[in-house]
C-alpha angles and dihedrals in degrees: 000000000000120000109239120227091241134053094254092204109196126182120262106198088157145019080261106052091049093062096049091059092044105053085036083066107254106164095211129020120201114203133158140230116226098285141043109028136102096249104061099159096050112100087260116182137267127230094260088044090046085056096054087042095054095045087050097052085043096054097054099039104263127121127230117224114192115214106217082167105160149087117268128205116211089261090060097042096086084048101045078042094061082042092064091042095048085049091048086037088057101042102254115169106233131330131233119234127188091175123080093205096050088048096050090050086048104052086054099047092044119015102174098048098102113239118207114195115233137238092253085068088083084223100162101133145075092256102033084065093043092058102048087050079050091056098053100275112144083194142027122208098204125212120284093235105064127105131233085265095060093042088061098052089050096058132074093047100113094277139089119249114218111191138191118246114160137030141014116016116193113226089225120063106263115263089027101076123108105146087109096045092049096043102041108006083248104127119211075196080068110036100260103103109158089210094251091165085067098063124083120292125159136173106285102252118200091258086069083214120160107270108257122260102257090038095126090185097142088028109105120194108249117272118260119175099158094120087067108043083113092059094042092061095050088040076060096246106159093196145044109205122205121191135214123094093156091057135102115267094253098055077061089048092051096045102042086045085055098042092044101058098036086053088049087056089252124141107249108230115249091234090053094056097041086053082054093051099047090048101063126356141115114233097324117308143278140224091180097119097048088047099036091233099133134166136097089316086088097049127105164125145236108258139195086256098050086052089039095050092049091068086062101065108030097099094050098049100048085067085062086079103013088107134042114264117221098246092153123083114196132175115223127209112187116176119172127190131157094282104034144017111196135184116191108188115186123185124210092263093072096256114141130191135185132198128175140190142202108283127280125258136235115271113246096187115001123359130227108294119215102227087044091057086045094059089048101055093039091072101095097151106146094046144082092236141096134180117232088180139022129188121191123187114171125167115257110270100021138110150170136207115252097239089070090043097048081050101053083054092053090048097050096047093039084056095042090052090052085053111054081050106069116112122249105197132209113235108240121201105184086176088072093065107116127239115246105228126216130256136214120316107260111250100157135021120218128217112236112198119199109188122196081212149004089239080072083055112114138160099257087075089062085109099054139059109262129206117209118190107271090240082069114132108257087225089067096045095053090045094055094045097043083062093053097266111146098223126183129170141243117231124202121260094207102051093168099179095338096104092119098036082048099060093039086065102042080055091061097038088062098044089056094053110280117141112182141019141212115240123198099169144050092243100056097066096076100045092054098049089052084045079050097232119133112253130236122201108232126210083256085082102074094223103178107143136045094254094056088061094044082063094051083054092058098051103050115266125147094201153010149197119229112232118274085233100063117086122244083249095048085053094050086060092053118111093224113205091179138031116289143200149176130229095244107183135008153101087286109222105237098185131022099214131191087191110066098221103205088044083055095057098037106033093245154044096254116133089021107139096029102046133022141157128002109194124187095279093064089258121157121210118192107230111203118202119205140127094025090291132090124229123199111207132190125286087233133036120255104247140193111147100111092046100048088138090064088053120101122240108256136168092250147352124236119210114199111200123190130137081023120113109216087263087069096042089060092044091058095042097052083037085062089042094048089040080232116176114264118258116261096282125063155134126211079206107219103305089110103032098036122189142278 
């Protein structure tokens, strides 16, 4: 088989699913063992499994990447620790990290295991990549949302791009969503997402009735970018990505046989990618992301007759993978003469075997014939070999009977297999992990005020550093802090394409008086230090270990807020090197969204900011449009004013206003400062539950 010009990467949820992309031709797979990756409920593999696994892509020439892609608390770290040296003792290729923490151990204990950063990092800008190369990634695996635009300003920056381009799309950015963690404990962070965009949602009309069942309103259509593998190579793109750990082995098949020929330049036949189409879609797929064309044309469901079309071509496409394919090419070299026959068979890689028998005999009727040896050698079914040249030399008069000769083939690419298996480990020093020291002793906590818009601005937040919306006329900004007022602002945690208007703001932000700003994403700490503002980290991080932090403190933040997953107990264990906080009260977002989902349904964004979601409960879910993204917050504020004395000390609270006027800004505010009971609707988020 061909080699493709690009890594073709495609899910192994299963042994099985690991053959067939494999023999229908994938260059890289990507599994998980039983903890620590973002597919929990798939088969994942076992130490001893991971070991085969590792020797049968080896041997025929695929690598292996291990997805360790979620967050990780103190009490894990050891754990996920033992995970990364099983993965470098048994030879994997690279790992994929979600957790800054766990990758900055990593790096440490073992520097030359590549680390590729995953998809739940929300890297989809110039300087989000810049800083993950920055922070020791080798890769970085960008978000699904982004168009062919955005991938090109990504290349070219010292780091390799991997891309999705086929299966499941979340609605929410990766690593943004917590609309399963909030409603049911199961994290998407941690690999337990129960799949809540696939339920029923629907606008919110004025009757507040349930959606109705079939309302598909947070279900987007599967990616399919085959049409452009061609243009992600030239855009400089090192990987196609194919999801779908958690599908049948012949979905693999289908998908790895289409990828693999489009990235060897082949024309992928139209019945291939029909039968890829009736095993898994949803309604058909979608390529709206990658060319910017969104709206309700990339939403849909599973239906009777998706389920229905799969049963048709299984069985077809399991014969994609029932036999080995020939991926190796080798070179043989047989010689016989009266004392020896020998057969040296020698791969690309460099790897050379020899095998001999006992000499040839004299012909009595016809001797050996060249070409007829050649034949024979070069029937290498079985195998994952085939020889792209054979050289036979045999001394004049001699021959040998096949049978020796079909085993001395045997024996040579039996030997060469074996080969080609053996492990290479990593070498793991946990003892170079470094300690997290500890920072200042906590006397005051600040109140940190994050405002949806300036119009929620009022006197009564003159104390306390406030955080406008980036988009905030600088007019406004240098009013309020020429009258003494302390003013950050807010950045966007989805900057699709907005890296350079972006900085231009947070510039003159800073000209007319701000001082920080609140950073969600890994992308926007760089753009505020060169603005010189003093970055925040925002909730968007995922900050969820002491290490992670140790890793904010090295880059240069002043602050940072503790993820909204850990438990008020599992924060009160964290070495903290630099200040940190808690979002305390607000409408928590539960998804980070491109596709405005009421504007999908409806045709357009009216009614965004003042009404949102309706699910099969009745319940209504505020949806907030800005930036170009949506965000989908929760049905009920996050409050803690009347239980102050359960909160942990911190070095600040952080108070995320949305859907409230500035009436209601200064209510809750003097509601936290009375202790006064909550009003009749509220969450305690998941600081006492926590999350799976």
């Amino acid at each position: 088989m061909k080699k493709a010009r690009l890594e073709v990467l495609a899910p192994a949820g299963s042994t099985e699913s690991l053959i067939a992309a494999v023999r229908c031709g994938a260059a890289a797979v990507y599994l998980g063992l039983s903890d620590f990756n973002a597919r929990r409920a798939a088969h994942n593999f076992t130490e001893d499994e991971l070991a085969e696994a590792v020797a049968y892509c080896h041997a025929r020439g695929v690598k292996v990447h291990l997805a360790l892609n979620t967050l990780v608390r103190d009490d894990e770290m050891a754990h996920a620790l033992r995970a990364a040296e099983t993965a470098c003792r048994r030879g994997v290729d690279a790992l994929i990290v979600q957790d800054l923490g766990l990758a900055r151990c990593i790096r440490a204990a073992a520097p030359t295991m590549p680390l590729h950063a995953s998809t739940q990092l929300s890297c989809h800008t110039p300087a989000g990549v810049d800083f993950l190369r920055d922070a020791g990634f080798s890769r970085v695996v960008l978000s699904r949302e982004m168009s062919r635009e955005e991938i090109a300003a990504c290349a070219g920056r010292g780091v390799e791009l991997e891309v999705f381009v086929h299966g499941a799309l979340c609605m929410s950015v990766s690593g943004q969503c917590y609309f399963s963690a909030m409603l049911g404990r199961r994290s998407g962070n941690r690999g337990a997402c129960a799949q809540t965009c696939r339920l029923p949602f629907a606008p919110t009309d004025k009757s507040a009735r349930p959606c109705s069942p079939d309302a598909a309103a947070l279900s987007l259509k599967d990616n399919c970018l085959v049409d452009y593998i061609a243009e992600l190579e030239e855009l400089g793109v090192a990987s196609l990505k194919i999801e779908g750990r958690m599908k049948r082995p012949e979905y693999v098949a289908a998908a790895s046989t289409v990828y693999s020929a489009a990235a060897r330049g082949e024309t992928v036949e139209p019945h291939t990618l029909d039968a890829l189409k009736k095993v898994f879609s949803r309604t058909g797929f979608t390529d709206g992301y990658y060319t910017h064309r969104l709206g309700g044309d990339m939403f849909g469901t599973r239906r009777k007759e998706d389920v229905t079309a799969a049963a048709d071509v299984l069985g077809s496409l399991a014969r994609l993978y029932d036999k080995e394919t020939p991926l190796i090419p080798v070179a043989m070299d047989f010689t016989a003469d009266t004392d020896v026959c020998s057969l040296t068979v020698t791969d690309e890689d460099g790897h050379r075997v020899c095998v001999t028998t006992d000499g040839a005999e004299q012909a009595i009727n016809r001797p050996l014939d060249p070409e007829r040896a050649k034949e024979q050698l070069s029937k290498t079914g079985g195998t994952p070999f085939y020889p792209t040249e054979i050289a036979v030399t045999v001394d004049e008069g001699l021959t040998l009977p096949m049978a020796r000769l079909n085993a001395l083939r045997r024996e040579a690419l039996e030997q060469l297999l074996n080969e080609r298996s053996k492990i290479t480990p990593i070498p793991f020093d946990t003892t170079a992990v470094p300690p997290c020291p500890a920072g200042k002793a906590i006397t005051d906590t600040a109140w940190f005020i994050r405002l949806s818009s300036a119009a929620q601005y009022s006197d009564v937040l003159r104390p306390y550093l406030v955080f406008l919306p980036l988009d905030t006329p600088t007019d406004t900004v240098r009013t309020l802090t020429a009258a003494g007022q302390k003013i950050g602002v807010d950045i966007p945690r989805g900057m699709f394409g907005t890296e350079d208007a972006i900085a231009q703001k947070l510039k003159a932000a800073a000209m007319a008086g701000a001082t920080a700003a609140l950073c969600g994403n890994v992308g926007t700490i760089p753009l505020a230090k060169a603005a010189g503002l003093s970055p925040i980290g925002g909730f968007g991080l995922n900050l969820m270990n002491s290490q992670a932090l140790s890793v904010c403190k090295g880059v240069g933040l002043a602050a940072a807020t503790l993820s909204m997953e850990l438990t008020f107990a599992q924060m009160q264990v964290l070495c903290a090197p630099l200040p940190v906080g808690i979002l305390l009260y607000g409408r928590q977002p539960l998804m980070l969204t491109r596709n405005c989902p009421r504007k999908s349904a409806l045709g357009s964004c009216a009614g965004c900011n003042s009404q949102g979601l309706t699910d099969r409960t009745g319940a209504q879910f505020p949806v907030m449009c800005t930036g170009g993204c949506s965000e989908v917050l929760n049905t009920v504020p996050l409050y803690w004013g009347d239980k102050m004395n359960e909160v942990p000390k911190v070095a600040f609270y952080l108070f995320h206003f949305t859907t409230e006027s500035a009436d209601e800004v200064a209510e809750v505010l003097r509601a936290y400062r009375d202790g006064t009971p909550p009003p009749p609707a509220i969450t305690r988020g998941l600081y006492r539950r926590g999350v799976e």
